[in-house]
C-alpha positions as CSV (number, residue, x, y, z in Angstrom):
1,X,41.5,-18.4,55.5
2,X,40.9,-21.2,53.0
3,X,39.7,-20.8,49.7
4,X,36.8,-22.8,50.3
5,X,34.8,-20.3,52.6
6,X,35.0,-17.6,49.3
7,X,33.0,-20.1,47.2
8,X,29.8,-20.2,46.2
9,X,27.5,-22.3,48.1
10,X,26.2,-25.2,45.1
11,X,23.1,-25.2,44.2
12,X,22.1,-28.3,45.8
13,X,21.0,-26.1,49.0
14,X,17.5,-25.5,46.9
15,X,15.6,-27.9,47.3
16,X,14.1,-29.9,44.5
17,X,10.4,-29.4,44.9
18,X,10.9,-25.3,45.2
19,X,13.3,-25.9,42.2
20,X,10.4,-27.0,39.7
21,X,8.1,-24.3,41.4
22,X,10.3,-21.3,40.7
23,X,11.1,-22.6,37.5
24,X,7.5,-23.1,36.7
25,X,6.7,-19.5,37.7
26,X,9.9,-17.8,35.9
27,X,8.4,-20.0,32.8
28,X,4.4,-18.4,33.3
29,X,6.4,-14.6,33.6
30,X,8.2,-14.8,30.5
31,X,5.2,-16.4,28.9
32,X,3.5,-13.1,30.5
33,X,6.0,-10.8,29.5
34,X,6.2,-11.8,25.8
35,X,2.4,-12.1,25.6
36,X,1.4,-8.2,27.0
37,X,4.9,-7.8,24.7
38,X,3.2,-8.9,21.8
39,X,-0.4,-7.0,22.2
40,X,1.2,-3.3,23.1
41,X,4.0,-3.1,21.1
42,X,3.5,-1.3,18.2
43,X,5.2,-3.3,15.1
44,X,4.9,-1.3,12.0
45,X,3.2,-3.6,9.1
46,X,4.6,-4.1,5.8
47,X,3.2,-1.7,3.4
48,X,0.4,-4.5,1.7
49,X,0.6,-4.5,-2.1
50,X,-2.8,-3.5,-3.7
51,X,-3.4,-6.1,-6.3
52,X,-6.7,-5.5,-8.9
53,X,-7.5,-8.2,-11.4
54,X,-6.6,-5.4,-14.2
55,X,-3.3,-5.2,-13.1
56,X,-0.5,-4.4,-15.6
57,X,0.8,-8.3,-15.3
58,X,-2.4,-9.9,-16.0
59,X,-3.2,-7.7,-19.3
60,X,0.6,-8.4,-20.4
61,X,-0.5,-12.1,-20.0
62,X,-3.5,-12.6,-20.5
63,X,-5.4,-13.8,-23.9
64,X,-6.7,-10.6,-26.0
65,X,-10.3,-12.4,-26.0
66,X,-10.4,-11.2,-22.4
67,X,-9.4,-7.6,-22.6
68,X,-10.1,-4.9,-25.5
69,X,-7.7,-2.6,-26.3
70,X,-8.3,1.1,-27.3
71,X,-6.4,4.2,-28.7
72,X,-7.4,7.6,-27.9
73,X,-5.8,11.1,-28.2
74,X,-6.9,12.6,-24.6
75,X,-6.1,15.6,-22.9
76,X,-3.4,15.4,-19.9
77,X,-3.2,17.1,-16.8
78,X,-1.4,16.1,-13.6
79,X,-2.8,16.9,-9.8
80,X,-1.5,16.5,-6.3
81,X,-3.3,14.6,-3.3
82,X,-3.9,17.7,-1.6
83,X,-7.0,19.8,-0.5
84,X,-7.1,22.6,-2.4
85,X,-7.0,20.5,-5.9
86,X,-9.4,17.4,-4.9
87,X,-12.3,17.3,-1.8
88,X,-12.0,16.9,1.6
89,X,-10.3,13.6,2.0
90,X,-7.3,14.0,-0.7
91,X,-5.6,10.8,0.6
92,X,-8.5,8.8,-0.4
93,X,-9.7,8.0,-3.8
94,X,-13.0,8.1,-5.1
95,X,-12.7,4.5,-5.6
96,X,-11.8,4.3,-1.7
97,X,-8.5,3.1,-2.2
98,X,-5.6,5.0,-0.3
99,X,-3.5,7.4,-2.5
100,X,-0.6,5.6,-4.1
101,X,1.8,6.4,-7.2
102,X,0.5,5.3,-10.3
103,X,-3.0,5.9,-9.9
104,X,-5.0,8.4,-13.0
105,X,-8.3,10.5,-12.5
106,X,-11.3,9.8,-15.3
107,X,-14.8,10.4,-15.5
108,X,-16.0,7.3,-17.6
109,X,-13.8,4.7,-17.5
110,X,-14.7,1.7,-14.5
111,X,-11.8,1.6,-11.6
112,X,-9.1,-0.6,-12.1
113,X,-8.7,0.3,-15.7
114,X,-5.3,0.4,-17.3
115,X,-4.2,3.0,-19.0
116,X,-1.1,3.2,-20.9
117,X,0.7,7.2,-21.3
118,X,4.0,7.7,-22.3
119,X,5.0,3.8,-21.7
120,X,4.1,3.8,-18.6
121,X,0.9,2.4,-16.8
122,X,-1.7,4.0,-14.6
123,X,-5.1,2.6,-13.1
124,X,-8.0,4.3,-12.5
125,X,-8.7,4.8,-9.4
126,X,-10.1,8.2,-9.0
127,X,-12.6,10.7,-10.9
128,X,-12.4,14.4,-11.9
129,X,-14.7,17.4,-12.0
130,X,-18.1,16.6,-13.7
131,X,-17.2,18.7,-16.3
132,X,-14.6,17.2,-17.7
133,X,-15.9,14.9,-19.9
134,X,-14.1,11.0,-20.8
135,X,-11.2,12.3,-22.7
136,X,-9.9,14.2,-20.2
137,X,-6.8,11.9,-17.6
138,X,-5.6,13.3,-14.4
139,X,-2.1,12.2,-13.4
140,X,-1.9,11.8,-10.0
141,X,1.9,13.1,-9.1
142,X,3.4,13.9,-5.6
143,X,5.5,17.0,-6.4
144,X,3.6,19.9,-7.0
145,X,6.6,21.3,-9.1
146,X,6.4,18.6,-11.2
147,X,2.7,18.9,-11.8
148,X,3.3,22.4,-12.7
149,X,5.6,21.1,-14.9
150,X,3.6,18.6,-16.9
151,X,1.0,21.6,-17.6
152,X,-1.7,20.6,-20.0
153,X,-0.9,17.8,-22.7
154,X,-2.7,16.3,-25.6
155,X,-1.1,12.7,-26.3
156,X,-2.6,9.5,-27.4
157,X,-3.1,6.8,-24.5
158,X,-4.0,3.5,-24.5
159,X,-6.3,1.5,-21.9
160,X,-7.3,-2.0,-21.5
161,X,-10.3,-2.9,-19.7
162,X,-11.3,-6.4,-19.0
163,X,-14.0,-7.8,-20.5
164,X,-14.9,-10.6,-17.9
């Protein structure tokens, strides 16, 4: 036996005509394939970056003419996102923004307020009790621990509110 018979045939046994079909229908599957790809797989989303006009960076830059600045000494508590301490949708805000870190609880100040506590900056995206009147901040915090921790605290904060 020669070596020739264990070959494989070439390819120029297909003819050219059936060539350009099956490559114009292996072409129109994988077009297929990657479009039903595409709509059913399930690609998780970048978490999107809520961005208010009273954001921390623009009061940094922006002129003082379009902000005013004020000093109070307010009463402190922290909360969770949970139930029992808020109503029945405790991953939304009363603003109806989603739940994130950084976000504060008060009765009188507009959403998207900044307020300053401790060096560190909160916005105002949620309300309290109606009986707690506009010196009263809630701290939203994950950790109920750490909540616990932070108790009750009368401190002096800072908020910026846009005046435009």
């Amino acid at each position: 036996m020669s070596n020739k018979q264990n070959e494989d045939p070439p390819l120029s046994w297909i003819h050219p005509e059936r060539a350009m079909v099956l490559w114009g229908v292996s072409c129109v599957l994988i077009l297929v394939a990657t479009v039903l790809f595409l709509h059913f797989a399930k690609i998780p989303e970048e978490p999107k970056e809520e961005v208010s006009l009273s954001s921390c960076f623009l009061i940094a830059q922006a002129p003082p003419y379009l902000y005013t600045k004020k000093v109070v000494l307010a009463n402190l508590s922290a909360y969770n996102p949970v139930a029992a301490q808020c109503d029945s949708t405790p991953d939304i805000t009363a603003s109806g923004k989603k739940v994130r870190a950084g976000y504060v609880a008060n009765n009188c100040l507009p959403f998207g307020t900044i307020v300053e506590i401790d060096g560190k900056h909160y916005e105002v995206q949620d309300r309290m009790n109606r009986r707690y009147g506009c010196k009263y901040f809630d701290i939203l915090m994950w950790n109920e621990q750490e909540a616990r921790t932070f108790g009750r605290q009368i401190k002096e904060i800072t908020y910026y509110k846009l005046v435009i």
